[in-house]
C-alpha positions as a Markdown table, in Angstrom:
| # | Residue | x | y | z |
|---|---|---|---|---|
| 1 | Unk | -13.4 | 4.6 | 17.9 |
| 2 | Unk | -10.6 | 1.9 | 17.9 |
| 3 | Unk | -11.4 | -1.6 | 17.7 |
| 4 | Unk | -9.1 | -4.3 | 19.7 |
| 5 | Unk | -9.5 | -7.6 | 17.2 |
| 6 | Unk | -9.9 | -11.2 | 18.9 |
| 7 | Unk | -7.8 | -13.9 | 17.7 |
| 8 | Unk | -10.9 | -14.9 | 15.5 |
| 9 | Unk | -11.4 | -11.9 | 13.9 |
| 10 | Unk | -7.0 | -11.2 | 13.2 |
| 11 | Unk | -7.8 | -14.7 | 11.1 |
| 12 | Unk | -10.3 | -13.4 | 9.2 |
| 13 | Unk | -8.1 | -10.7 | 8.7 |
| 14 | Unk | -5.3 | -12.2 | 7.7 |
| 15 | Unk | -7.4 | -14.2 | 5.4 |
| 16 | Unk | -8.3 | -11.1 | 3.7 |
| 17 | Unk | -4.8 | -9.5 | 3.4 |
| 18 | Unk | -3.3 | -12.6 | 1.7 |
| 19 | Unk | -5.6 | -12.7 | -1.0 |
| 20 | Unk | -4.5 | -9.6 | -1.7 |
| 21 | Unk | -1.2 | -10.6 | -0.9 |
| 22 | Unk | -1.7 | -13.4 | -4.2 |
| 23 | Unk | -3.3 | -11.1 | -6.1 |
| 24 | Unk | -0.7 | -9.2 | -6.4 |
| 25 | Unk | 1.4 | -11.9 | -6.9 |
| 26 | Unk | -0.9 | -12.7 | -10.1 |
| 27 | Unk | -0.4 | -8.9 | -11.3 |
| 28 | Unk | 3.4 | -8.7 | -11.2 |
| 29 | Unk | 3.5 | -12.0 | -13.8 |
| 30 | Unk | 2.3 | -9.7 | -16.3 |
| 31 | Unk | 4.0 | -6.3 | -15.4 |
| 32 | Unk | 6.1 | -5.7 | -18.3 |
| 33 | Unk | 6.9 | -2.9 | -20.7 |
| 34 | Unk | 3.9 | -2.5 | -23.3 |
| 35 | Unk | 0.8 | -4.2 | -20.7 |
| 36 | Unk | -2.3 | -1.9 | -20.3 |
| 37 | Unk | -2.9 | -1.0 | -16.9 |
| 38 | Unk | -7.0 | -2.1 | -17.3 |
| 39 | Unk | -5.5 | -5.6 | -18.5 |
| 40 | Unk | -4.0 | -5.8 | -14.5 |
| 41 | Unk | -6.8 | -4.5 | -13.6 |
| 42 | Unk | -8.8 | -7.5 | -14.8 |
| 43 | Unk | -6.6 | -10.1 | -14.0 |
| 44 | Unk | -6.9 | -9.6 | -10.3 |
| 45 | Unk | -10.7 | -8.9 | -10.8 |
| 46 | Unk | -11.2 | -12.2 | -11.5 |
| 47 | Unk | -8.7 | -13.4 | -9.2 |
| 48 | Unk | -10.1 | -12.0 | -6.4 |
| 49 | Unk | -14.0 | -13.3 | -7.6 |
| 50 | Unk | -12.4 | -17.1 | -8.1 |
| 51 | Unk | -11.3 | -16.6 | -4.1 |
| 52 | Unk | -15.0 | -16.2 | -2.8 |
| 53 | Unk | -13.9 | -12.4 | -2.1 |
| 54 | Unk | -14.8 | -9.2 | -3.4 |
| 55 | Unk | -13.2 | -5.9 | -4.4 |
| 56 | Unk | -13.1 | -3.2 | -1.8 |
| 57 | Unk | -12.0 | -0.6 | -3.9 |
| 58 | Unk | -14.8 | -0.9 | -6.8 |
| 59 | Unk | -17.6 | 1.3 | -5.6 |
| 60 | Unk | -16.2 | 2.7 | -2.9 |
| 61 | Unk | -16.1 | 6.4 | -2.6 |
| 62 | Unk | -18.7 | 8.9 | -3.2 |
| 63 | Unk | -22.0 | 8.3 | -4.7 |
| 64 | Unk | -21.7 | 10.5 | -7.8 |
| 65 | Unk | -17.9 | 9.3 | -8.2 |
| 66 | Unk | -17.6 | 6.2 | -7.1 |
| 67 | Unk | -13.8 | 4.5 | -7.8 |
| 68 | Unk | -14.6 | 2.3 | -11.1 |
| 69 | Unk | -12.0 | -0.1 | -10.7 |
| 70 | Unk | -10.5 | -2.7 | -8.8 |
| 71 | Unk | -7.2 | -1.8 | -8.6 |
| 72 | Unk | -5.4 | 1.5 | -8.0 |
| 73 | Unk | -2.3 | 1.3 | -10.8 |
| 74 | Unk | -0.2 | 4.8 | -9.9 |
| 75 | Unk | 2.6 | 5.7 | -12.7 |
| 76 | Unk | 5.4 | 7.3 | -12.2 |
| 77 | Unk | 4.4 | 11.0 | -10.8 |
| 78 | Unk | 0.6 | 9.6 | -9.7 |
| 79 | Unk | 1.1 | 8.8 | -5.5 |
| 80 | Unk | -1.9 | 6.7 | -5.3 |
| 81 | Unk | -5.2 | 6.1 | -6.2 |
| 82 | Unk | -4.5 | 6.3 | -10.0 |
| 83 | Unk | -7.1 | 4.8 | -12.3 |
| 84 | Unk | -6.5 | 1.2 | -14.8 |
| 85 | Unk | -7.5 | 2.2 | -18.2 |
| 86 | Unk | -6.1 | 2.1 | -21.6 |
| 87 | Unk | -2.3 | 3.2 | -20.7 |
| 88 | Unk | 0.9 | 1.0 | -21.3 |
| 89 | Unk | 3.6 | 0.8 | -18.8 |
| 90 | Unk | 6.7 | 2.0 | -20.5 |
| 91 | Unk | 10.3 | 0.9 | -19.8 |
| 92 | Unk | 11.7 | 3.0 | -16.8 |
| 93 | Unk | 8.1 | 2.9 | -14.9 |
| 94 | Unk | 7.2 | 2.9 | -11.9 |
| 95 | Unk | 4.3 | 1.4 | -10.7 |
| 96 | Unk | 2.1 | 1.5 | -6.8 |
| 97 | Unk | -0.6 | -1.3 | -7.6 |
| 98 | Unk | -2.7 | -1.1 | -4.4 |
| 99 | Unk | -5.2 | -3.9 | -3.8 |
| 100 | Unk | -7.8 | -3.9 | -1.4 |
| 101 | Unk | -10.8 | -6.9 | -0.6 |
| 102 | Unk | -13.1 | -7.8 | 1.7 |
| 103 | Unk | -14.4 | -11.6 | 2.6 |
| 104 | Unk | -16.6 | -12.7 | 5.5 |
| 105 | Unk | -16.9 | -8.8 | 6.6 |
| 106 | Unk | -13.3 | -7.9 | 7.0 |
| 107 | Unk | -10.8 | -6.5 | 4.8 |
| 108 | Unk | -7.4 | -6.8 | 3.0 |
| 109 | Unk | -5.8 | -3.8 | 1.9 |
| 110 | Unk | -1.9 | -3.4 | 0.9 |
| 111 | Unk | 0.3 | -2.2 | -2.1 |
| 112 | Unk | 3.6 | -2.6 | -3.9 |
| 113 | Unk | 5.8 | -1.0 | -5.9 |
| 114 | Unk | 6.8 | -2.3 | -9.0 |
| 115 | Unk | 9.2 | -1.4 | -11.4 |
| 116 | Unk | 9.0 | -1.9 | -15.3 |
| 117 | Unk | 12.2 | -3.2 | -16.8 |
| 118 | Unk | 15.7 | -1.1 | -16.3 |
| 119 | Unk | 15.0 | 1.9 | -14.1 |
| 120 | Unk | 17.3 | 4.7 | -13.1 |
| 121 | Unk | 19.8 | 4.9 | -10.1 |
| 122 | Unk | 17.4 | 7.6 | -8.4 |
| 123 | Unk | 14.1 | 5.7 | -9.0 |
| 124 | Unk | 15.3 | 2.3 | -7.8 |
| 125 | Unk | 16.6 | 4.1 | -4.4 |
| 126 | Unk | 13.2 | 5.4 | -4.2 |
| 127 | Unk | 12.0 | 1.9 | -4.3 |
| 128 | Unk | 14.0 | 0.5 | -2.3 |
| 129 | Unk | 14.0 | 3.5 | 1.0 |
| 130 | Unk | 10.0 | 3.4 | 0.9 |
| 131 | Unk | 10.4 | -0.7 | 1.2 |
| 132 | Unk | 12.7 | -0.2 | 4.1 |
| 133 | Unk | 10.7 | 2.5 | 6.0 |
| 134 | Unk | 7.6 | 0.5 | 5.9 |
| 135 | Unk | 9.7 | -2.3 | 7.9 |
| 136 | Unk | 11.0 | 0.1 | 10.0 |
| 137 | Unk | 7.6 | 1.4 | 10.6 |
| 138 | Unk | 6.0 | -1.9 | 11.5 |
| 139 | Unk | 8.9 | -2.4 | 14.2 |
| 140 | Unk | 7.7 | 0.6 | 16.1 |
| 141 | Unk | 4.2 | -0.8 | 16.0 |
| 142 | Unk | 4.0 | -3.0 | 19.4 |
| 143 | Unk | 2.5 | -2.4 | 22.4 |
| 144 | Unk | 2.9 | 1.0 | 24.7 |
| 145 | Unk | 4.7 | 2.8 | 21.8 |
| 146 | Unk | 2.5 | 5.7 | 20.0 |
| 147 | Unk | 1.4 | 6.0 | 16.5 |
| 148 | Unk | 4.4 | 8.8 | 16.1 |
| 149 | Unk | 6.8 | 6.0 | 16.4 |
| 150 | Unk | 5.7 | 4.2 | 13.5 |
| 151 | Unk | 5.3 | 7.8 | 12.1 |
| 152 | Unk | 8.8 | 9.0 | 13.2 |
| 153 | Unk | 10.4 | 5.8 | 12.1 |
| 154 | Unk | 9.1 | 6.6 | 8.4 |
| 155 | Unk | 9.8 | 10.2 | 7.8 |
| 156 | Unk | 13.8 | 10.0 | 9.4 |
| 157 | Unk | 14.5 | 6.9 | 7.2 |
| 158 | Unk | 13.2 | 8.4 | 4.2 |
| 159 | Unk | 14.4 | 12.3 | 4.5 |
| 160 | Unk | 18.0 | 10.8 | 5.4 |
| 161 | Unk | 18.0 | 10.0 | 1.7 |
| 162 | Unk | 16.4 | 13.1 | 0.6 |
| 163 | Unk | 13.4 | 11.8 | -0.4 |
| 164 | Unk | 10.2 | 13.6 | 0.4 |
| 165 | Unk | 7.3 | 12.0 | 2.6 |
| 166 | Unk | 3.7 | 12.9 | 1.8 |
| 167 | Unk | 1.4 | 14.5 | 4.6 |
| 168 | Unk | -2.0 | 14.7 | 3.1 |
| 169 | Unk | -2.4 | 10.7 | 2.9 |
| 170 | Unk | -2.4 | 8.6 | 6.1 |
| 171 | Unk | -1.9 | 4.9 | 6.9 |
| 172 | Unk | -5.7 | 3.7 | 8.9 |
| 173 | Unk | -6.9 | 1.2 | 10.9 |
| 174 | Unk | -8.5 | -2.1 | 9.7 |
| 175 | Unk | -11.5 | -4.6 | 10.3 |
| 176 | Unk | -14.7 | -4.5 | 9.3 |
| 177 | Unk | -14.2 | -1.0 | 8.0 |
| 178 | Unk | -11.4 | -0.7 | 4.9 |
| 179 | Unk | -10.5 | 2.9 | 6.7 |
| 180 | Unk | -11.2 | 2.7 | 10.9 |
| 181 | Unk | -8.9 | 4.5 | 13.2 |
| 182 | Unk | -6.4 | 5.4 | 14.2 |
| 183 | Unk | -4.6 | 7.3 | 11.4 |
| 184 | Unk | -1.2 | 6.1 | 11.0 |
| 185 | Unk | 0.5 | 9.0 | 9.3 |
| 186 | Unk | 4.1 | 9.0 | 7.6 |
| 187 | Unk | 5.5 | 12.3 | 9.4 |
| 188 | Unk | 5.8 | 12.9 | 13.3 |
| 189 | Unk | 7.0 | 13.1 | 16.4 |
| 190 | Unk | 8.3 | 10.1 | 18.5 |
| 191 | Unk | 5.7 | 9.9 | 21.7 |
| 192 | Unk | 2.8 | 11.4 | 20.4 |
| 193 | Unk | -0.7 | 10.4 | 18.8 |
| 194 | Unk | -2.4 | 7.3 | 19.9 |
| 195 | Unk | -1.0 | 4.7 | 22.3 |
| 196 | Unk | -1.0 | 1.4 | 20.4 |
| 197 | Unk | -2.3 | -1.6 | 22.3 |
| 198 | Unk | -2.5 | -5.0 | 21.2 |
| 199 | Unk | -4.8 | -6.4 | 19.0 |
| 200 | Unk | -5.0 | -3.2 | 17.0 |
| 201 | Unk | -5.1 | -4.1 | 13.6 |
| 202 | Unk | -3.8 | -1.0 | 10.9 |
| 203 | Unk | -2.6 | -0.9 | 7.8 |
| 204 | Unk | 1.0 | 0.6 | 7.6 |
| 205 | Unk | 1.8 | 2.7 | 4.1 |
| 206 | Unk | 4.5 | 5.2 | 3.3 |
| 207 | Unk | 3.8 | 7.0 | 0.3 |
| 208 | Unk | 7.3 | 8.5 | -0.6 |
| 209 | Unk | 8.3 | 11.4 | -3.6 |
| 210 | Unk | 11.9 | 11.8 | -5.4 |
| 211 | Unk | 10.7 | 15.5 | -4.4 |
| 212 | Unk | 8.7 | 17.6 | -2.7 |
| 213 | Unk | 6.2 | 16.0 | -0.3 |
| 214 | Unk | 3.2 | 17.9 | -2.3 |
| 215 | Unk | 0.5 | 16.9 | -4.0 |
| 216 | Unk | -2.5 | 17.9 | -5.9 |
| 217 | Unk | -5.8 | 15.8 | -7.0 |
| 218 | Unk | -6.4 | 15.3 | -10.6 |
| 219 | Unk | -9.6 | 16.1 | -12.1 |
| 220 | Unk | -10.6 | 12.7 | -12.3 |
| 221 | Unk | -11.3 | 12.9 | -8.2 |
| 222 | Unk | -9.0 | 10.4 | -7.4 |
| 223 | Unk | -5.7 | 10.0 | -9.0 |
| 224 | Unk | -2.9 | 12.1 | -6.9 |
| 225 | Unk | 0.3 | 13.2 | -8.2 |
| 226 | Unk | 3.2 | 14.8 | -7.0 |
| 227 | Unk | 3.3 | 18.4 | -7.4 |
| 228 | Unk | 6.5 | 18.8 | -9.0 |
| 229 | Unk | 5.6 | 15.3 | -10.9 |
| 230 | Unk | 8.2 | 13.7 | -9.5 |
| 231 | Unk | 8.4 | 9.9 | -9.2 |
| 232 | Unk | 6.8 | 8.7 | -5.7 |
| 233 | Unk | 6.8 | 5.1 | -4.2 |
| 234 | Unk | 4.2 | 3.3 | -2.0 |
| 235 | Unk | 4.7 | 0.0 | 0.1 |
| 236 | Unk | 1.8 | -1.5 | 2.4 |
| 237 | Unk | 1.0 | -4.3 | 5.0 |
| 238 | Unk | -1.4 | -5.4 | 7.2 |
| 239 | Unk | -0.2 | -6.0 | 10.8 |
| 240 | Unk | -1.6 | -6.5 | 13.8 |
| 241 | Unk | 0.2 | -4.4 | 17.0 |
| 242 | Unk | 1.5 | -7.2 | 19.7 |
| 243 | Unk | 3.3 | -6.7 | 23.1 |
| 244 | Unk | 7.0 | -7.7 | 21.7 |
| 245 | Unk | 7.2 | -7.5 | 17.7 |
| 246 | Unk | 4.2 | -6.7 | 15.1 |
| 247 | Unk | 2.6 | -9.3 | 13.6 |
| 248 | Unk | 2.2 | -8.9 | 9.6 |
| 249 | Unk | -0.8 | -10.4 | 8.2 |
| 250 | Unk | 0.1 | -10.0 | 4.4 |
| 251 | Unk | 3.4 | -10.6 | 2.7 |
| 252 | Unk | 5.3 | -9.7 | -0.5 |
| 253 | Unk | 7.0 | -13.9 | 0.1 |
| 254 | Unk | 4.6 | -14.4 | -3.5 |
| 255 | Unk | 5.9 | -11.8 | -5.2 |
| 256 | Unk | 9.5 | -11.8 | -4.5 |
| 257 | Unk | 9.0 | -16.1 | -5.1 |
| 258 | Unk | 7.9 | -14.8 | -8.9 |
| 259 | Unk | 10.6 | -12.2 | -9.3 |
| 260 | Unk | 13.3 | -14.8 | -8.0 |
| 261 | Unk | 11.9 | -17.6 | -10.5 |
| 262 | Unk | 11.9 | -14.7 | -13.3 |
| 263 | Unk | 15.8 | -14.0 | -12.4 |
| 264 | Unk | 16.7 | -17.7 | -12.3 |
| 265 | Unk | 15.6 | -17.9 | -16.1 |
């Protein structure tokens, strides 16, 4: 079942997604070579609590393994969904911090990809093609087109550069649910899936490998790498599907505002 948001409920949403939006911003302050991932962790923890919001990601899951955290920190070779704990970035990193919250019912839910001091020519193209193919992406996403242009507009960006795009993890709708439909995969056909209509709200995420497009579940439940444990990348917004252009609901403005500050120094 897909759910057309009202103007009320795209600015609850959009109050959602840029909490998450500055909670990211708080995390990549202190993203630096020797910082525990469970130190991030807690940062936006109490970020998000001092915003009157909640994490949507603690909890969430099954009842007998339930995700323990509030952010998912993915290193290197881990795609998404990896675990904070006691490990310390290292120089060369890189990072997905995915941050999801809920507040008055609806939800927030995007990522970045961060790297950790001076990374290699291979990693930082990674970087910066799964950036691009998640604004590609989000062009295709107005009214009349089909969830396989948004799809389409990911995977041809991305294997151009002979990155690999993953096919076992989807993009999703948004609202009061942190995952409602439609799936928004990575990989597809242009014209096919679901016709987008406006005032569908979805969250937009290309999870993109230096390698092979395969990946495998650690036995932790959650955490998942690439099979070859190859370096992936994973970018993420909140938009909102509208007759001429898609409207974005979070934004990486706070983030790139701390890196430019950081640069100027």
């Amino acid at each position: 079942m897909i759910y057309l948001k009202s103007e009320s409920e795209i600015e609850k949403l959009r109050e959602s997604a840029l909490i998450v939006s500055r909670t990211l911003a708080e995390v990549a302050k202190k993203i630096e070579p020797g910082v525990e991932t469970g130190y991030l962790d807690r940062i936006a923890d109490e970020y998000i609590s001092d915003q009157g919001a909640k994490p949507a990601f603690k909890g969430y899951g099954p009842k007998d393994n339930p995700f323990p955290a509030t952010l998912c920190i993915s290193v290197n070779e881990e795609v998404v969904h990896g675990i904070p704990g006691s490990r310390t970035l290292m120089e060369g990193d890189v990072v997905s911090v995915d941050c999801g919250v809920v507040k008055d019912n609806y939800y927030g839910d995007h990522a970045y990809t961060f790297t950790v001091g001076e990374c290699d020519d291979q990693t930082m193209a990674l970087v910066k093609a799964t950036r691009e193919s998640l604004d590609l992406g989000i062009e295709q996403a107005i009214h009349g087109n089909k969830v396989g242009d948004i799809s389409n507009a990911v995977q041809s960006h991305c294997e151009s550069k002979g990155f690999g795009v993953v096919r076992e993890l989807v993009g999703h709708g948004i609202g009061k649910s942190m995952h409602e439909d439609p799936s928004v995969p990575n990989y597809g056909r242009r014209g096919r899936g679901t016709r987008l209509r406006s005032g569908m709200a979805l969250a937009v995420e290309p999870m993109i490998t230096a390698g092979t497009y395969k990946v495998e579940t650690l036995d932790d439940g959650w955490t998942v790498v690439t099979a070859d444990k190859k370096k992936a990348a994973h970018f993420e917004h909140d938009i909102v599907v509208r007759e001429d252009s898609a409207e974005i609901l979070s934004t990486f403005d706070y983030i790139d505002e701390i890196f430019a500050k950081t640069n100027s120094n």
